[in-house]
C-alpha positions as CSV (number, residue, x, y, z in Angstrom):
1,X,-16.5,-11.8,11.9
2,X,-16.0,-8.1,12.4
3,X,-14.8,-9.1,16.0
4,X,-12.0,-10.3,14.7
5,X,-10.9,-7.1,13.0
6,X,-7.7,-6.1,14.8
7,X,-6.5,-3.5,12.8
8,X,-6.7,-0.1,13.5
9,X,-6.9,2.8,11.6
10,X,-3.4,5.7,12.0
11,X,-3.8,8.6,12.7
12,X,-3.3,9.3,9.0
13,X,-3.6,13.4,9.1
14,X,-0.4,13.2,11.7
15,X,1.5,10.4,9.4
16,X,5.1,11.9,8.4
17,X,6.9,8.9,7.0
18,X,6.4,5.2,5.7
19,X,9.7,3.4,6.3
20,X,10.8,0.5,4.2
21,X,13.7,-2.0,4.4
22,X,15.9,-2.3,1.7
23,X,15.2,-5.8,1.3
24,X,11.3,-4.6,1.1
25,X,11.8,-2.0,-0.9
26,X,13.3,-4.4,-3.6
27,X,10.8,-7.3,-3.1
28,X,7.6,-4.8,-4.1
29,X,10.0,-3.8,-7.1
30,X,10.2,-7.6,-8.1
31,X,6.4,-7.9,-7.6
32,X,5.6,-4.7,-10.0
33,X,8.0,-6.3,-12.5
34,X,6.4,-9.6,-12.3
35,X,3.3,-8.3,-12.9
36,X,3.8,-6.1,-15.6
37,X,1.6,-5.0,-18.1
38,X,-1.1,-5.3,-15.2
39,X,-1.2,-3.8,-11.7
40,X,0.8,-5.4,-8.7
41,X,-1.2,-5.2,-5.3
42,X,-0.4,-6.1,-1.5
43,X,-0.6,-5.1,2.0
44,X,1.8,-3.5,4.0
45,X,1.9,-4.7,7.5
46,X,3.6,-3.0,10.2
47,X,3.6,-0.6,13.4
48,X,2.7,3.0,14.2
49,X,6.1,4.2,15.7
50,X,6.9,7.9,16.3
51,X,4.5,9.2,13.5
52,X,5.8,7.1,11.0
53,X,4.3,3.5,9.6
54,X,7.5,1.2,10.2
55,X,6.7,-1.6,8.0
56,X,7.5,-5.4,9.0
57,X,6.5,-6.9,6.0
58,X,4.8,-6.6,2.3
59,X,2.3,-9.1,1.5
60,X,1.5,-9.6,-2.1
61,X,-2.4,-10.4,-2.8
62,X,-3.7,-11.1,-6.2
63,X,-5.3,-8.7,-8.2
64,X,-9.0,-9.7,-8.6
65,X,-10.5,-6.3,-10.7
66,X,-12.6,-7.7,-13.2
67,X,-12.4,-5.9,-16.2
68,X,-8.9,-3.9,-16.7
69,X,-6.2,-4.8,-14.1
70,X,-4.0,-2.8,-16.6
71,X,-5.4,0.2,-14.9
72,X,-6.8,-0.8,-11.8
73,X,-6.7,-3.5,-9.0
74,X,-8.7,-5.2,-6.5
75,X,-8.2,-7.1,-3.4
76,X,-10.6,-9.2,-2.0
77,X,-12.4,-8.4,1.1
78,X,-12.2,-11.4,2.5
79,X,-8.0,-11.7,2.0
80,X,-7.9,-8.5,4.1
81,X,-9.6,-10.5,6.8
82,X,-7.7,-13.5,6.8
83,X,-4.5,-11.9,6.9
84,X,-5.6,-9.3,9.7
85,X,-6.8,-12.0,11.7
86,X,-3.4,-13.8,11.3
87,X,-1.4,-11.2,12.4
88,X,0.9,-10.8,15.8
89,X,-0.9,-8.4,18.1
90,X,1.9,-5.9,17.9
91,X,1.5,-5.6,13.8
92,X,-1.6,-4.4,11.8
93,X,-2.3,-4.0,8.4
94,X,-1.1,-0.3,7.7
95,X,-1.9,-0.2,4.3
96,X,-1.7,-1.2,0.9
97,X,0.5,-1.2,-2.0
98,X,-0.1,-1.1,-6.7
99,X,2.1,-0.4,-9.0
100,X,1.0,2.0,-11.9
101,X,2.3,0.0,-15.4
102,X,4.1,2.7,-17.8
103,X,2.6,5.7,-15.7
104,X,3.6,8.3,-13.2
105,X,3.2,7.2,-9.1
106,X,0.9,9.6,-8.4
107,X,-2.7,8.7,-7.1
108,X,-5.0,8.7,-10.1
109,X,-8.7,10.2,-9.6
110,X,-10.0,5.9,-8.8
111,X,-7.5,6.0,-6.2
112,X,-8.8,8.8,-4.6
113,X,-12.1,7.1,-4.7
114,X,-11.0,3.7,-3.2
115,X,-8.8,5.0,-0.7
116,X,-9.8,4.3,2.7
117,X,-9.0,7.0,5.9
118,X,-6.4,5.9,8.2
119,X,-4.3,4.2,5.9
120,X,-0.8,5.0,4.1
121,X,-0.8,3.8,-0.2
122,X,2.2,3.4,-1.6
123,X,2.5,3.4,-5.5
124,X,5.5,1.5,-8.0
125,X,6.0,3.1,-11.0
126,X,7.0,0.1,-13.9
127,X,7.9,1.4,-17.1
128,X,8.1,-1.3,-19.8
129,X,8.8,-3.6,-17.1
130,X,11.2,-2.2,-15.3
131,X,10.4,-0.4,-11.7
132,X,11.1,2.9,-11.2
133,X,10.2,5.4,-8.8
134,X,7.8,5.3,-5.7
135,X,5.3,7.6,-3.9
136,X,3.7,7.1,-0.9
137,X,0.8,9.5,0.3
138,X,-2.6,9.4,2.2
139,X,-6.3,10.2,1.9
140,X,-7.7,13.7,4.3
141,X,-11.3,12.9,4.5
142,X,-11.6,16.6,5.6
143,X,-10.6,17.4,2.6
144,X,-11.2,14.4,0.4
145,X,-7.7,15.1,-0.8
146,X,-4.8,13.0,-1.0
147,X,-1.5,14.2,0.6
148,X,2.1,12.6,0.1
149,X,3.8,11.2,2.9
150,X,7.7,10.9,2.7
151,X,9.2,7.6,1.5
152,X,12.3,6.8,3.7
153,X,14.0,3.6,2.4
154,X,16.2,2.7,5.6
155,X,18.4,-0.7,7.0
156,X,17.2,-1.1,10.3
């Protein structure tokens, strides 16, 4: 199974910029708001272009956390796979999107525990319903710290 595993990791520590469509930009707004009260998740699928994760498309997955998907989300393993394995050789799955119901876009302390190296998170802010604001950022193992990485919403 692992042989299938095309997706490879960035090279997250020289990351500058996660680019987003317009048009992709509003759909992960519409998914936040559709799952309000609970936690939105997806994938963001894309290429490593000039230090930047261009993304191609947002996939939404279903949030599977068992016990409070108010404040936390899950995507199954096994979803990662399927979709990875699916993909065009020239996109990969860059990372992965939540939305944070009626709370700031900032990485909580369980996102800093879940996050994986060598991939970009982005993060929907939904106040009582409605979505706001965004942040992307980025886990340094060196440092087990999470840095931002600048949001550029762009037609292309």
């Amino acid at each position: 199974m692992h042989d299938h595993l095309r997706t490879t990791r960035l090279h997250a520590a020289a990351l500058e910029a996660l680019v987003l469509t317009p048009e992709q930009a509003q759909a992960l707004r519409e998914h936040a708001a559709a799952c309000y009260p609970e936690e939105c998740c997806g994938f963001l699928i894309g290429r490593e272009q000039d230090r930047c994760a261009v993304i191609a498309s947002v996939i939404p997955a279903k949030n599977r956390h068992a016990d409070d998907r108010r404040s936390r989300y899950e995507i199954d393993p096994m979803e990662f796979l399927r979709i990875d394995y699916r993909l065009p050789e020239e996109l990969q799955v860059l990372g992965f999107y939540h939305s944070h119901p009626d709370h700031p876009p900032q990485p909580s302390p369980h996102d800093l525990h879940q996050a994986w190296p060598g991939f970009v998170y982005l993060i929907i802010r939904v106040d009582r319903g409605a979505p706001a604001d965004m942040q992307a950022f980025r886990l340094d193992p060196t440092e087990n710290a999470i840095h931002p990485v600048h949001l550029s919403i762009q037609e292309r």
